[in-house]
N, C-alpha and C positions, 0 to 999 in steps of 0.2 A: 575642594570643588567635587561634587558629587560624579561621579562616572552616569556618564548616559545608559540609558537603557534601551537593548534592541529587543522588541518579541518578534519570534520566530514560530509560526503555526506549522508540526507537521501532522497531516489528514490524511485519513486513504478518503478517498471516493465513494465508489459505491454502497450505498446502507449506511453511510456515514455523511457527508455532504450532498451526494446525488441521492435524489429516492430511488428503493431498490427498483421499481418497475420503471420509470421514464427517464431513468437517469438523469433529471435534470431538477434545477436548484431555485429555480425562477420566485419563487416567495419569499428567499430569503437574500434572492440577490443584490438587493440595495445594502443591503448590510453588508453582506459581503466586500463588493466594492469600496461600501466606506472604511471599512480595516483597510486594505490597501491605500486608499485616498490617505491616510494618517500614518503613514509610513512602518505598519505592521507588514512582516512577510509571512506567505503562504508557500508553503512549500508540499505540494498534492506527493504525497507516499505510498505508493499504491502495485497494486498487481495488472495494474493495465501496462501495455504494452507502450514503448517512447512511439510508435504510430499514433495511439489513442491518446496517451497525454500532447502530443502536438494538435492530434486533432479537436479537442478539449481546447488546450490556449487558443486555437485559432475559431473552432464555434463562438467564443466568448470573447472573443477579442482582446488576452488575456499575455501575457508574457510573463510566466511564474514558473524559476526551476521546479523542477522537479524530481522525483526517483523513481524509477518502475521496476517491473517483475519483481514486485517483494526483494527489492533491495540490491538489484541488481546491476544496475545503471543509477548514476545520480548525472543531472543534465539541466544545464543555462546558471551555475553558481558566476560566474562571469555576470550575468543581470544584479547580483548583490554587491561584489566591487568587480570591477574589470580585470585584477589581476590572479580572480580563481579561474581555473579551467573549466574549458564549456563541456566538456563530458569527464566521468572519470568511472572508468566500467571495473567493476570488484567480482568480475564471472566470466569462468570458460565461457565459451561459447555452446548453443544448443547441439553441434554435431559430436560434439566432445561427453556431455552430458550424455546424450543420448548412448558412447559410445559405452561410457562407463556403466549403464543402467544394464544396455544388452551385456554387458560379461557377466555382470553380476547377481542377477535374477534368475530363479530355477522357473526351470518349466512348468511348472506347479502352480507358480505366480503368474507367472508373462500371461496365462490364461484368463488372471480376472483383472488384466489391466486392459482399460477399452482408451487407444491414443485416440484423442479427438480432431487431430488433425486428419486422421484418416476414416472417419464419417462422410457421408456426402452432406451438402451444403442444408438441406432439409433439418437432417439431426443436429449439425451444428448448430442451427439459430434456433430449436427446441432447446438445447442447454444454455446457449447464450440470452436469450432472450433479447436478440438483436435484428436490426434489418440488415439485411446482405451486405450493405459497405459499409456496414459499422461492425460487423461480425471478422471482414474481411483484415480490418485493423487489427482489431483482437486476436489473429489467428497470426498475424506478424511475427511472431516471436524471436526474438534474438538470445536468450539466455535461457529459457525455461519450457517447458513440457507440460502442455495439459494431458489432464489423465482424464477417465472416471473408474473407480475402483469397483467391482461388483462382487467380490468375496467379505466371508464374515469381519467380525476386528479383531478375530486372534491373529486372520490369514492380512489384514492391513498393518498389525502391528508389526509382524514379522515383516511385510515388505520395506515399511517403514524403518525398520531397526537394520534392515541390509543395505539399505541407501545411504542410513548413516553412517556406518561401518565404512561405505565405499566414499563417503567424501562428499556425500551427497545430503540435502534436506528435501521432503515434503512438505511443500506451503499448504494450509486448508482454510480457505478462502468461503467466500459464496457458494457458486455453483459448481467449479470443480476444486479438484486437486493439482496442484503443477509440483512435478519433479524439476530440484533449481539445484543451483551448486549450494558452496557451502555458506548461503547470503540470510539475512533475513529484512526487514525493516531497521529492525533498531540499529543493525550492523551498520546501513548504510546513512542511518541518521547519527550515529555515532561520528560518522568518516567526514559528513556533511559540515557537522560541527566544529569537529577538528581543525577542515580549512577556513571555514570563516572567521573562528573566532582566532586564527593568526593573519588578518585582515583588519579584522574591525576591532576597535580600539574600543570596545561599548561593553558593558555585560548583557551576555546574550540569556534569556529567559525564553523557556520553549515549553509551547502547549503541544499535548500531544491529542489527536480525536482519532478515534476508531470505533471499530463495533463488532468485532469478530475477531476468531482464535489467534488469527497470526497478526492481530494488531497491538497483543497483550504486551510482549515484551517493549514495542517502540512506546505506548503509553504511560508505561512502567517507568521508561529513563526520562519523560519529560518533570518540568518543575510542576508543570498543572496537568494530569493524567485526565482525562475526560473521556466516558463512553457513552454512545447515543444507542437509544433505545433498539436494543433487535429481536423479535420475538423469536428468530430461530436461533439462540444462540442464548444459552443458560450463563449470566453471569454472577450464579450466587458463590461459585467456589473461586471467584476471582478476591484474593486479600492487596489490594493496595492501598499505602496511604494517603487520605486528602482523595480521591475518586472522586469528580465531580459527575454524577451521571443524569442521562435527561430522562424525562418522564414522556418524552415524543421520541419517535422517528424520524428518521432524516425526510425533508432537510431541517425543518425546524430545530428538531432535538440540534443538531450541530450549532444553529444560531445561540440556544440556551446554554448550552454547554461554552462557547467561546464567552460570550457574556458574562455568566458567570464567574467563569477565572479572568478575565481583564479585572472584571471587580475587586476578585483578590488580590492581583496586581496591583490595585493601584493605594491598597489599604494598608 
């Protein structure tokens, strides 16, 4: 008897299923929903914050675990069997982060690093490109640090290479930078997998969808790697094999790209 089969979608968000400007999904949302209506799961991997992903399942009317701050948090695997845990947190906390950052940055650095928690609320939604309680969500954070970096990339690589020295990673996202512990996506899609598939009795098959830097490696460990179209983001020196990539932008491109690999799925 053939073993069932489970697919497991994981997506970040932004520039990948939400369009980068309105965040929202609305032309491909019947489709969407129909993956779900046939017993596909979607699991959103992303850099928003568990504020903004609740507030996501709840605009939508949606109940889909999912992971935030790049890997930081996994939350609602309990929705998939009842007997995984409804959170399960892989990161210090942000005052710990933060603590390790101030010891370890020379003064040198600390000068071209701009926190954006500490902008006024004006600048913030100029980087966010949010209205005030959506911004407000975003600014939530539990595990991670937004930056904006405004030295060259010899003086970013060096900050960069002190973080990681110290236990620390930089995620490079959209529109900022966040200093996180030592998480990424794929780390937390890695862990996600681990509990389900000693749950579910099924072989589990996993799309992975993104579109930018720190989405590479979780794309990388799926069976069907998929990237949607980003024009800020150069993916000619990305090598993976089987890449299914869209010739649109989100949200469409993400609808083509999931299509696509169910296709091979089912071939």
């Amino acid at each position: 008897m053939k073993q069932k089969k489970q697919i497991i979608i994981f997506t970040d968000l932004d520039g990948s299923l939400l369009d980068k400007d309105t965040f929202r999904f609305d032309e491909i949302e019947d489709y969407f929903r129909e993956l779900i209506s046939i017993g596909i799961k979607i699991i959103p991997n992303s850099s928003k914050t568990e504020s903004e992903l609740l507030d996501f399942n709840k605009l939508n009317n949606l109940n889909l675990s999912f992971i935030s701050e790049n890997g930081s948090s996994i939350q609602g695997l309990n929705l998939i069997h009842s007997n995984l845990p409804e959170k399960v947190s892989l990161s210090r906390s942000v005052d710990q982060i933060y603590s390790i950052y101030n010891e370890n940055i020379p003064y040198h650095l600390k000068h071209k690093i701009t926190f954006i928690l500490k902008l006024n609320s004006k600048e913030q939604q100029e980087i966010f490109g949010l209205p005030l309680d959506k911004m407000m969500l975003a600014l939530n954070r539990n595990y991670s640090l937004p930056i904006q970096f405004n030295g060259n990339e010899i003086e970013k690589n060096e900050f960069i290479q002190i973080m990681n020295n110290a236990g620390l990673t930089v995620q490079t996202g959209g529109r900022v930078m966040n200093i996180c512990d030592n998480v990424n996506k794929s780390k937390a899609m890695s862990k996600a997998l681990e509990l389900i598939r000693k749950k579910l009795d099924e072989e589990i098959i996993t799309i992975g969808v993104g579109d930018n830097e720190n989405d590479i490696e979780m794309i990388k460990q799926s069976n069907y790697p998929c990237l949607v179209k980003n024009d800020n983001f150069n993916c000619s020196l990305i090598n993976i094999d089987n890449l299914i990539k869209s010739s649109e932008p989100s949200p469409r491109g993400w609808s083509d790209v999931i299509k696509t690999a169910i296709q091979k799925i089912k071939t």
